[in-house]
C-alpha positions in Angstrom: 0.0 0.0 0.0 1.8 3.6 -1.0 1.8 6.1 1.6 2.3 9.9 1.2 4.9 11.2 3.0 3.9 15.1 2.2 0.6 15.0 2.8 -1.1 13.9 5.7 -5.5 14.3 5.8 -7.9 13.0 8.0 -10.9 13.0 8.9 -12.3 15.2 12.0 -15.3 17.2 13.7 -14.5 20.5 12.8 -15.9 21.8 16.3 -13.1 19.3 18.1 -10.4 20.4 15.5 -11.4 24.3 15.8 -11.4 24.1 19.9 -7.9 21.9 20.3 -5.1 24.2 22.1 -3.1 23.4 18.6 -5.2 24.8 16.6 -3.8 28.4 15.9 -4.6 29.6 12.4 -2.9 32.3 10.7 -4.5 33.4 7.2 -1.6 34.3 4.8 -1.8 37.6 3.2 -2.2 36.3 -0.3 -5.6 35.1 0.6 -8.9 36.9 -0.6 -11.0 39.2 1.8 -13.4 37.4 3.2 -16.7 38.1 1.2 -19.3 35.6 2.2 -22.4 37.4 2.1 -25.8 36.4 3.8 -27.2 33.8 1.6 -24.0 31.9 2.0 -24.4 32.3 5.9 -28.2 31.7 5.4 -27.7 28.4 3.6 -25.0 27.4 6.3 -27.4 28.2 9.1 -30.0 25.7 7.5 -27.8 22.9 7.1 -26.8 23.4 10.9 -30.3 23.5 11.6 -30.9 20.3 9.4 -28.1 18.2 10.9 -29.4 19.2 14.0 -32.8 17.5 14.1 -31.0 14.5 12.8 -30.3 11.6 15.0 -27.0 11.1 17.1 -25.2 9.1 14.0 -25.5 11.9 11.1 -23.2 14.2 10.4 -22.9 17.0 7.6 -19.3 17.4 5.4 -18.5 20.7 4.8 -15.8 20.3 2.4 -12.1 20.1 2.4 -9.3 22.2 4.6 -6.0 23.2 3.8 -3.0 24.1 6.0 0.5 24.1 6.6 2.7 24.2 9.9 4.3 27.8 10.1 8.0 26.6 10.3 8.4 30.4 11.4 6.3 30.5 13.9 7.4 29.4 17.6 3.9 28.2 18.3 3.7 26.1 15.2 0.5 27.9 13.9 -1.4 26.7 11.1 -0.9 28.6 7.8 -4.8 28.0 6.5 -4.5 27.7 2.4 -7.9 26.8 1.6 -10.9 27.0 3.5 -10.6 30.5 5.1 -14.4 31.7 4.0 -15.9 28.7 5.6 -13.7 28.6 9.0 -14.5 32.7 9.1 -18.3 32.1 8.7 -18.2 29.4 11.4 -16.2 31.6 14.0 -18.4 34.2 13.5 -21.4 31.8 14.1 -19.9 30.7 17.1 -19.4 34.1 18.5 -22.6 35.1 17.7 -23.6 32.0 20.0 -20.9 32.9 22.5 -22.4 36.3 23.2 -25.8 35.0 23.1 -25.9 32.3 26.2 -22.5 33.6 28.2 -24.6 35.3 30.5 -27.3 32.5 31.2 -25.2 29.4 29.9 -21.8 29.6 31.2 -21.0 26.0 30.9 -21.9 26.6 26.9 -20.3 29.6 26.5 -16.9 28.2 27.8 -17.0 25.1 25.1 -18.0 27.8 22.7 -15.3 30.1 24.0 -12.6 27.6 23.6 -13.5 27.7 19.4 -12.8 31.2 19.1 -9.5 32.3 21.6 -6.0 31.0 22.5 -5.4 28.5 25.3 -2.6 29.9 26.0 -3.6 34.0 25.5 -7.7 34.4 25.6 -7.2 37.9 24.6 -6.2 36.7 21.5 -8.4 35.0 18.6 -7.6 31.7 17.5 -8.4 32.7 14.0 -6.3 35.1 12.7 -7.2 37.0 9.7 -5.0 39.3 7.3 -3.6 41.8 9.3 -5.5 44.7 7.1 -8.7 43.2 8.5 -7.7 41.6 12.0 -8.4 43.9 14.5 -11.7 44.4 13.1 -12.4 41.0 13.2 -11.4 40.7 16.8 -13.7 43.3 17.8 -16.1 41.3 16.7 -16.1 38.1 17.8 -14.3 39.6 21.2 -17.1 41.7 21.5 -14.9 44.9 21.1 -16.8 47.0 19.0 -16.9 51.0 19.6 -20.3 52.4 18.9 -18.7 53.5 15.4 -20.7 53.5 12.5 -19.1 51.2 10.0 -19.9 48.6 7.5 -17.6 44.9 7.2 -19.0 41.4 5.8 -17.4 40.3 10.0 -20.1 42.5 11.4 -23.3 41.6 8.7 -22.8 38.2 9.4 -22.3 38.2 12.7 -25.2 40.2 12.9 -27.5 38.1 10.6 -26.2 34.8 13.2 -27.0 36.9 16.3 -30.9 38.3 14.9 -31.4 34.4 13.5 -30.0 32.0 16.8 -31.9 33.1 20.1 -31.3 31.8 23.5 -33.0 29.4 23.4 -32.2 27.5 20.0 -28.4 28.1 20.8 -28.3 24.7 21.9 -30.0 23.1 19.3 -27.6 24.9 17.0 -24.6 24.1 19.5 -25.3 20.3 18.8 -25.5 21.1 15.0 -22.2 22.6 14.9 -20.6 19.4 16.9 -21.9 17.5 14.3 -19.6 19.0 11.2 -16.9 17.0 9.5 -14.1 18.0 7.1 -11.2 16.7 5.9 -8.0 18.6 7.1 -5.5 18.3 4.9 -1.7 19.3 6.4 1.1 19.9 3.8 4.6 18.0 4.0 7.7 20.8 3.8 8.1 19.1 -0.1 4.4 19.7 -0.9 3.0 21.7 -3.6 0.9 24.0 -2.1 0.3 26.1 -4.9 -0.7 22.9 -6.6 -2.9 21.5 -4.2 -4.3 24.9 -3.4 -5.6 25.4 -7.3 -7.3 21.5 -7.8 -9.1 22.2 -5.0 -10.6 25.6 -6.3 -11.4 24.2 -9.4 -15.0 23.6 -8.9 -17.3 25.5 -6.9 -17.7 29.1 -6.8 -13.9 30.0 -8.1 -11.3 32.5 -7.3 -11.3 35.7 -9.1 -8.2 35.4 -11.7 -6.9 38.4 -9.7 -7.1 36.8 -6.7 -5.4 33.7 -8.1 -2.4 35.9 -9.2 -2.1 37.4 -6.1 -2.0 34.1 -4.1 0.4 33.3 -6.6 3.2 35.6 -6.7 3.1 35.6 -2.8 2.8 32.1 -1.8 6.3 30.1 -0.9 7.9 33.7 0.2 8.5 34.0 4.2 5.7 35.6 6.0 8.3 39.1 6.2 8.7 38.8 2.6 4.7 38.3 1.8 4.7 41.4 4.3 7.3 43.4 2.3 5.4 42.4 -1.2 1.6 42.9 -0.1 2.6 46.2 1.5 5.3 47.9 -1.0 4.1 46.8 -4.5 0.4 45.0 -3.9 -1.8 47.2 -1.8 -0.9 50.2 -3.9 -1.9 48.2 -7.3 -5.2 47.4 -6.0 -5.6 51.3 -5.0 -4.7 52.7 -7.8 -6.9 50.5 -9.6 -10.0 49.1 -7.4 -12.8 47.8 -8.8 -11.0 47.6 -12.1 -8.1 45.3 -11.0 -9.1 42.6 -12.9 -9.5 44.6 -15.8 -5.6 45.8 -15.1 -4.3 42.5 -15.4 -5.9 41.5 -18.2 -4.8 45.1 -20.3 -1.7 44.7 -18.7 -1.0 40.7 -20.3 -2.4 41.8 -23.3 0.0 44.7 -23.7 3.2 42.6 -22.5 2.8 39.8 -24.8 0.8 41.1 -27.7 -1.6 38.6 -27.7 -5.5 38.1 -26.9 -6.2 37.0 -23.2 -9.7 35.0 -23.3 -11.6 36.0 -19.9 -13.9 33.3 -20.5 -13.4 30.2 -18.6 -10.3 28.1 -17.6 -9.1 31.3 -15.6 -7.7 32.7 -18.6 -5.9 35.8 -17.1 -4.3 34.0 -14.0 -3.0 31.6 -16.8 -1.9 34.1 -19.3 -0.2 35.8 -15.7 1.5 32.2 -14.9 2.8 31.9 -18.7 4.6 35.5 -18.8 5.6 35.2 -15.0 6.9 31.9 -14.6 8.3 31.1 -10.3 10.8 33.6 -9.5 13.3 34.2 -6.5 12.3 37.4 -4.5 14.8 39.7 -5.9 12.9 39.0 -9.3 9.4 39.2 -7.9 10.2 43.0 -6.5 11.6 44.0 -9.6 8.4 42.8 -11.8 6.3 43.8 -9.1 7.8 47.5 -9.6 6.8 47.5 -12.6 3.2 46.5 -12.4 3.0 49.4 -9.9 4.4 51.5 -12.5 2.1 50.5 -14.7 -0.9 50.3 -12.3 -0.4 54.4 -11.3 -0.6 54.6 -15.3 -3.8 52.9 -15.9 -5.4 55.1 -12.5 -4.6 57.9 -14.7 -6.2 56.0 -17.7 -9.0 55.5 -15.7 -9.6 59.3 -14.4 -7.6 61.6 -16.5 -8.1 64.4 -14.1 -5.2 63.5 -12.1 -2.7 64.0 -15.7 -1.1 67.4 -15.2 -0.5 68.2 -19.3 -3.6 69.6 -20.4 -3.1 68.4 -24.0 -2.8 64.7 -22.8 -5.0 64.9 -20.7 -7.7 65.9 -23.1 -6.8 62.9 -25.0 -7.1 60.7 -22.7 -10.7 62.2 -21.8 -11.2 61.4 -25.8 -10.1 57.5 -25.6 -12.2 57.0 -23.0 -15.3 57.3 -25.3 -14.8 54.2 -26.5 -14.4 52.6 -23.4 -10.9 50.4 -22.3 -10.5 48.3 -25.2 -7.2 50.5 -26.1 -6.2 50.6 -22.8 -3.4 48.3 -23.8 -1.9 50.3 -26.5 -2.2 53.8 -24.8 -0.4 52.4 -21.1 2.7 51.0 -23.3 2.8 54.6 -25.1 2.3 56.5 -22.0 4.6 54.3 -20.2 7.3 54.8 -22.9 6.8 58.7 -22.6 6.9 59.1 -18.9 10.3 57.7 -19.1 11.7 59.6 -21.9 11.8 57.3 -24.6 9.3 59.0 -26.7 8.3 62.7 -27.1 4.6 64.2 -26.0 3.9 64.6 -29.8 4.4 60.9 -30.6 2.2 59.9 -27.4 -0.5 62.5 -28.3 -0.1 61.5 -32.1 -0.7 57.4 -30.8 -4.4 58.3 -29.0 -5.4 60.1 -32.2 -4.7 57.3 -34.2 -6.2 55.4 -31.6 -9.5 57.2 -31.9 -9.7 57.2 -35.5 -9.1 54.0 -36.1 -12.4 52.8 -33.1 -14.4 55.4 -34.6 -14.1 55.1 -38.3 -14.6 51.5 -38.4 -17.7 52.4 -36.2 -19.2 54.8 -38.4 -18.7 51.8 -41.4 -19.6 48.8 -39.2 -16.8 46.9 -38.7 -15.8 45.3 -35.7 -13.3 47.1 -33.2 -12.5 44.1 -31.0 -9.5 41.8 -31.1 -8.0 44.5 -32.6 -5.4 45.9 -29.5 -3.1 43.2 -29.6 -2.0 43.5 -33.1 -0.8 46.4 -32.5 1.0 46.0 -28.6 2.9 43.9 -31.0 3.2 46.2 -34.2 4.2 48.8 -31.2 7.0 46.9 -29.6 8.4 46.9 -33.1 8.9 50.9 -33.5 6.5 54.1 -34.5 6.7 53.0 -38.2 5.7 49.5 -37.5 2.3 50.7 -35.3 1.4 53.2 -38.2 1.6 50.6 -40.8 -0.5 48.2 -38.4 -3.3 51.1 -37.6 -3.1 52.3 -41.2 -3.7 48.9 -42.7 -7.2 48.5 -40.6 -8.2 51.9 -40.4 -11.1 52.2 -43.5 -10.4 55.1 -46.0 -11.5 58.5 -46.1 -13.6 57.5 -49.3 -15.8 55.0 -47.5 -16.1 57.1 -44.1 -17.3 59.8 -46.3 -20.0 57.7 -48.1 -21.4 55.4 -45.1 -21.7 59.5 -42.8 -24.0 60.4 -45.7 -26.7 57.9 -44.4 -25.7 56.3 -41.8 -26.4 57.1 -37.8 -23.8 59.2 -36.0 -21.9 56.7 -33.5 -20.1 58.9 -30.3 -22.8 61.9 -31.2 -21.2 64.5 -28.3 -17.7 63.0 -28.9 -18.2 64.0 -32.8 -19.6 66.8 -32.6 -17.8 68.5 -29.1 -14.6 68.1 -31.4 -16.0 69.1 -34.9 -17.5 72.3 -33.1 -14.8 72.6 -30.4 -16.9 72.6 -27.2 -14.1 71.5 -24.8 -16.8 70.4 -22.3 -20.3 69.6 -23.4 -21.8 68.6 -19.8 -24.1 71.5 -20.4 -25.3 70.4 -23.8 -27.8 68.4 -25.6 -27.1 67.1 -29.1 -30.0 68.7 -30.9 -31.7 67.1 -34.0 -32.4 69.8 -36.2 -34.8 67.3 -38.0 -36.4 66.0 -35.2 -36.4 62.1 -34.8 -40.2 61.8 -34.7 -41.3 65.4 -35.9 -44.6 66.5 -34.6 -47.8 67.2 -37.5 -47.0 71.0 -36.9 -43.6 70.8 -37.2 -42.2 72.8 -40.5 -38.5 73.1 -42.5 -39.6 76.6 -43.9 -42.3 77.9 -41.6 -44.6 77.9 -43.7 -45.4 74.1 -45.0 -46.3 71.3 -42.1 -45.0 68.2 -41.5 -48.3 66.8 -42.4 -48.5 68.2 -46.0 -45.1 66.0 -46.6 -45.5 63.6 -48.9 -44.8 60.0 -47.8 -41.6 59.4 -49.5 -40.8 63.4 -47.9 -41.2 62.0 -44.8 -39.4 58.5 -45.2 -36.2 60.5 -46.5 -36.2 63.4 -43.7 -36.7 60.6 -40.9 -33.6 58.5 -42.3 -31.5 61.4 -42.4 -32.5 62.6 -38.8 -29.7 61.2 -37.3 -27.2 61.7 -39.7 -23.8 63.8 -39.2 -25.8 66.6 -40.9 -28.7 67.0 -38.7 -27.1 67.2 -35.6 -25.4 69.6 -33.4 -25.1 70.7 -30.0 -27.0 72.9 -28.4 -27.3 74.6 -24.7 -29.7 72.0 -22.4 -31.6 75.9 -21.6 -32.0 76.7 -25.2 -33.3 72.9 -26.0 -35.8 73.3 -23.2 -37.1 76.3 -24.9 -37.3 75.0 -28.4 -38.4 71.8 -27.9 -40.5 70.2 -31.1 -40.5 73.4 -32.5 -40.4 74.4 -36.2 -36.3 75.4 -38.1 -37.7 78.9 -38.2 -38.5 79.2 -34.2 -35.2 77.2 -33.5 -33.6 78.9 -36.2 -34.2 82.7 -33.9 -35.0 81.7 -30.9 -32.1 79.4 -30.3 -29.5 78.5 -32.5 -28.9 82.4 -33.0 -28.6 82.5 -29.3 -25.9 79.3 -29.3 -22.2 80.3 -27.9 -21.0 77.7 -30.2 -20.1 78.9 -33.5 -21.2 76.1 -35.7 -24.7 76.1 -34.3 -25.1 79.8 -35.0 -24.2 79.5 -38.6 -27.3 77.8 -38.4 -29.5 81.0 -37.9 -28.3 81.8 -41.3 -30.1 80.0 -43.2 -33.8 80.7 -44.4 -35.0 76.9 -44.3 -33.9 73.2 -43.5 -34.4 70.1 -45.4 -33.1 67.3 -47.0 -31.1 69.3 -49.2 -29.3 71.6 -46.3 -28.2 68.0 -44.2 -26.5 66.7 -47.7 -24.8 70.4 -47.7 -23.7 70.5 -44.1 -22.8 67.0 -44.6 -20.3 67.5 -46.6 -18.3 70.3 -44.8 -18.9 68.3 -41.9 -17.3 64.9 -43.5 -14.2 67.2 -44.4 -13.5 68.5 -41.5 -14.2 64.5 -40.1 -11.7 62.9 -41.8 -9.1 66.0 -41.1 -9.5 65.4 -37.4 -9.9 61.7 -37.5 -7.2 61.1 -39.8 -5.9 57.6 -40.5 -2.0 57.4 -41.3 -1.1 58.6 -44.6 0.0 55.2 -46.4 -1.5 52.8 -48.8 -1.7 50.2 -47.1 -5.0 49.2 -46.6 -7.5 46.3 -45.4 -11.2 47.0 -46.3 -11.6 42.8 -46.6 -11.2 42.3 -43.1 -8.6 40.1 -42.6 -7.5 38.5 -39.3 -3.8 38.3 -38.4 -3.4 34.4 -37.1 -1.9 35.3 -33.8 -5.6 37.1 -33.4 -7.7 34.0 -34.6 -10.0 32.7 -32.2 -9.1 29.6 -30.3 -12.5 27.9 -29.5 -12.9 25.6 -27.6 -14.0 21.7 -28.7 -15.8 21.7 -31.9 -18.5 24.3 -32.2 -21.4 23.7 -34.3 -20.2 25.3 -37.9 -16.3 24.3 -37.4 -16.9 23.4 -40.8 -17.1 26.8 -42.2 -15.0 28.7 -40.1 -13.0 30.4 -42.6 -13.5 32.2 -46.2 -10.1 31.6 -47.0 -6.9 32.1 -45.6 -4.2 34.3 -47.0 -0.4 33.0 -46.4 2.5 34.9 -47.2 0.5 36.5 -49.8 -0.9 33.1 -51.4 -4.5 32.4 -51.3 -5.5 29.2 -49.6 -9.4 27.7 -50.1 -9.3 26.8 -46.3 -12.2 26.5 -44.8 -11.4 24.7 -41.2 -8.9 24.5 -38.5 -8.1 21.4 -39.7 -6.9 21.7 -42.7 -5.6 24.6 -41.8 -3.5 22.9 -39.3 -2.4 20.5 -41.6 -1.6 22.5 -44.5 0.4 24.6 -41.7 2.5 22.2 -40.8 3.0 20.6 -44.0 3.9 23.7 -45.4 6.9 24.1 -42.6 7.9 20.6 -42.5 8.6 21.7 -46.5 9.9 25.2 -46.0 11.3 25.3 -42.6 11.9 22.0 -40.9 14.2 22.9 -38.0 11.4 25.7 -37.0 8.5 22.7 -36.9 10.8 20.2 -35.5 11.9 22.7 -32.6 8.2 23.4 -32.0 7.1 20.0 -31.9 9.7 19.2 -29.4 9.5 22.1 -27.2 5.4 21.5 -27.2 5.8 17.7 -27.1 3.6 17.0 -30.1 2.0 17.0 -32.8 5.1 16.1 -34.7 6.5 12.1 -34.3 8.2 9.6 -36.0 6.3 6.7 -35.8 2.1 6.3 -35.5 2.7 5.4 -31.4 -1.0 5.2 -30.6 -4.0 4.5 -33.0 -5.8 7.7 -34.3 -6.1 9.6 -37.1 -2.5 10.5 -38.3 -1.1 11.8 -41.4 2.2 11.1 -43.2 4.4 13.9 -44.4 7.1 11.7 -45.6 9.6 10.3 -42.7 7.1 12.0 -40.0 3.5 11.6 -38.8 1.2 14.2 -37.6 -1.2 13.4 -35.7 -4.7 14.6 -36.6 -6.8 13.8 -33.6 -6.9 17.3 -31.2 -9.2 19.8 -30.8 -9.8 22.8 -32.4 -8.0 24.8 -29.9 -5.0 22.8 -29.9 -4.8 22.8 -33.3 -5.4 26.9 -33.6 -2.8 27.1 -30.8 0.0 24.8 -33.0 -0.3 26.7 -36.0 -0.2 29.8 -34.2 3.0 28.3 -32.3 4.8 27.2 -35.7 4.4 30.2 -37.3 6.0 32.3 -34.6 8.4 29.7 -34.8 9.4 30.1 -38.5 9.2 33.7 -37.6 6.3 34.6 -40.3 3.6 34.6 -38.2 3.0 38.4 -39.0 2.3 37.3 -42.8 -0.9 34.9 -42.0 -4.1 35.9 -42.0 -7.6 34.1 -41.9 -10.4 35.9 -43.1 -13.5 34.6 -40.9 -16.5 33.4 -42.8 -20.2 34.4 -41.8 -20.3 31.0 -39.2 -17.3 32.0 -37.9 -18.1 34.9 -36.9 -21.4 34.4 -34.9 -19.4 31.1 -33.8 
């Protein structure tokens, strides 16, 4: 029979393992806040109650624990790993039980005291939580609390335990708690915690991928050193970047390897995080972690670009943020690069415009503006000529910006329109339809004809040009109030005359508005557009929308249309009928067994696969002539191999896949 020697679990009441003089627990600092809220306490409070109306024999499992003697620690305390939400909730349970029936239970309330403080020091908790939160634990299961008004998860729970368990049923719920079971699980010195600590978060309610990076980078240091890390480089990201931290990481990954990180499933950030930060020593964990905090005070200023001191960049940043984080990547690396030197305030200002005219012109002609950042982290990385080329080549042409603003609905209205009429701040402005959207049967162009004397097709073409580039500007929220539904000739005087912003007065000048004065105003409008929104002045262009294969989706198993993924696929400017992974993965690798054979054999080595010399297992293999390829993985293997090979062969940048209409709803 094997034994493990760094591993030891068994079987125990939780009440007897909480309430032995050994049991000290110390939560590490790379452990979550404690965030169970009261449903979670609700549903524990039922199964207590449950378990307690059983007989003697039952008992109820509450899952799994994981710890690890403090080798540090003279009192050999217990370093909890897993199972600091549940052991919280119970202590808190317990005290609300303690302070219920000390006063007319005292044998009780000492078994129920011995659960929550030290043998050997009962002014001290035998839970001990992250030292940013203990003392506001303690005062609440020690009954400490100041008459302060505050708000913690410690004190709503404890309060929910304490207005659901009365006197009377503390008993009853006393004899429920006895009857809890877990396993407790104690790590060897040669265990791997980290290892351990992840299969057992893999089902359930999981860890946050930030959370999971943070347990990461601080688990295996000595308690000083998780101290020195939490303190100097951690806290500070996740100020700098609160609610958003998540969001950080994944921006941050995407900008430092140039690639798309999935947030979908399988913790795709935390494994994108492990990939680019393999285990380091300390030395190179404060040195990375300098630099996320570098980057972490960058993206607070992304986030609020108030706190930028340069007026110019700051207005930029304002700008960007129209089209919400997606370029978040892109502008930290350029910011980044400036605040150090490397490049000037005109090439970091020149970045964000390109930026913004590449989101909103593909906007305005309906193309997609996701999976688009990466491409150019990488292009970036690669010098200023490099990026242009990459934003020029995706950015649609003055020509069809200018046709699709004829007809089409205005995307980013105030954006457009605060910058085409310079209004630095349009929080006191409405964008006004000069058409209105759904005119009233008074309303009039010339004053003197009604909308309901319009013929139908009159009507039909007014409506579709309503909210057009042409039709709209911005107007003061006062002078809107005062004009509302009225007719061009009573805006025209008793408004838009009236309008501190130029462009809107120029309105007054006119004698009557209709179809013909939008196509007009259109087209000065669509000049000065395509002036401000300019896209890089090169040839290069990509109307056909073309994927780079780095960029290519990697889906997961095979999704219904796998089929008919792909159009075509365009390889180092040949024009491949592909239609699937597949083939495409086959074709791939074909191709650089043929063209570059040290690159594939390297990959296939380094990746153990798909590359072998002989058929070892039955499957579906092919035969490239003295090797097999095997031919049985899934389609995100096989989108993962070819994107592997051709980095590999170092031509990666010269593939693209142009997605079919399946693969695109895929």
């Amino acid at each position: 029979m094997a034994t493990a020697t760094n591993v030891e679990a068994t079987a125990t009441s939780t009440i007897e393992w909480l309430s032995a003089p050994s049991t000290n627990i110390v939560v590490p600092v790379y452990q979550r806040q404690y965030r169970w809220d009261i449903g979670g306490c609700e549903r524990l409070l039922s199964d207590i109650r449950a378990v307690a109306a059983e007989d003697a024999a039952h008992r109820h499992f509450i899952g799994s624990i994981l710890s690890a003697e403090d080798a540090s620690s003279d009192g050999a305390d217990l370093i909890l790993i897993d199972g600091q939400q549940r052991v919280t909730t119970l202590m808190l349970l317990v005290a609300a039980l303690h302070h219920s029936v000390r006063e007319t239970d005292p044998a009780m309330a000492a078994e129920l005291e011995r659960v929550l403080v030290r043998a050997d020091d009962p002014t001290r908790t035998k839970l001990r939580p992250h030292h940013a939160w203990a003392d506001l634990y303690d005062s609440v299961v020690l009954d400490r609390r100041d008459e302060a008004d505050r708000e913690s998860r410690f004190d709503d729970n404890y309060a929910f335990f304490r207005s659901q368990v009365h006197a009377d049923e503390a008993p009853r719920i006393w004899e429920g708690l006895k009857k809890l079971e877990h396993v407790s699980i104690t790590l060897g010195a040669a265990a791997n915690a980290q290892q351990i600590f992840e299969s057992l978060n893999s089902t359930g309610e999981p860890l946050r991928d930030h959370e999971l990076i943070h347990n990461y980078i601080l688990m295996g240091l000595s308690h000083g050193e998780q101290l020195e890390i939490e303190e100097q480089y951690w806290l500070p990201i996740e100020r700098l970047t609160g609610e958003t931290i998540g969001a950080f990481w994944r921006h941050f990954l995407v900008m430092t390897t140039g690639r798309e990180v999935d947030v979908a499933g399988e913790r795709g950030v935390y494994s994108a995080f492990r990939a680019t930060f393999p285990r380091f020593d300390v030395e190179r964990l404060r040195a990375d972690a300098g630099i996320w905090r570098e980057y972490a005070e960058i993206y607070g200023i992304l986030l609020d670009p108030s706190l930028e001191s340069d007026a110019g960049i700051r207005r930029q940043l304002g700008f960007v943020n129209t089209f919400g984080r997606a370029a978040y990547p892109l502008v930290m690396s350029a910011y980044h690069d400036h605040a150090r030197g490397v490049i000037s305030r005109d090439e970091l200002i020149r970045t964000m415009e390109w930026v913004q005219a590449l989101l909103l012109r593909r906007t305005v002609v309906g193309l997609p503006t996701d999976r688009l950042i990466a491409r150019l982290c990488r292009a970036r990385a690669e010098g200023n000529d490099s990026l242009m080329r990459a934003i020029a080549r995706i950015t649609p042409s003055d020509e069809r910006v200018s046709a699709v603003l004829k007809y089409s609905e205005l995307p980013y209205a105030s954006y457009v329109l605060s910058r085409l009429l310079d209004v630095d701040d349009t929080s006191g402005y409405d964008v006004e339809h000069i058409v209105p959207a759904a005119p009233g049967d008074a309303w009039s162009g010339d004053g003197t004809r009604p909308w309901s004397e319009y013929s139908e097709d009159e009507q039909n073409s007014h409506r579709a040009l309503a909210p057009t580039l042409g039709n709209l500007t911005l107007l003061e929220q006062r002078l809107t109030e005062r004009v509302f539904g009225a007719s061009f000739p009573e805006k025209r005087d008793d408004a838009y005359a009236r309008s501190a912003v130029a462009g809107t007065r120029a309105l007054a000048e006119l004698a009557s508005w209709g179809t013909a004065a939008i196509a007009d105003r259109t087209v000065r409008l669509t000049e000065a557009f395509v002036r401000i929104w300019a896209r890089p002045d090169l040839p290069e262009i990509d109307d056909d929308g073309l994927t780079p294969i780095l960029d290519a989706v990697r889906r997961r198993g095979w999704p219904a249309g796998w089929e008919r993924e792909f159009d075509y696929v365009e390889y180092r400017g040949e024009h491949w009928e592909v239609k699937d992974v597949r083939y495409l993965f086959n074709r791939v690798f074909r191709r650089a067994w043929t063209d570059d054979r040290p690159a594939a054999l390297a990959y296939s080595a380094a990746h153990g696969g798909p590359l072998y010399d002989e058929m070892a297992w039955k499957g579906h293999w092919d035969d490239f002539g003295g090797i097999h390829i095997y031919m049985g993985w899934d389609s995100n293997y096989m989108m993962g191999a070819v994107q592997g090979v051709l980095e590999e062969s170092g031509i990666a940048a010269e593939v693209f896949v142009k997605y079919s209409y399946i693969g695109n709803v895929m």
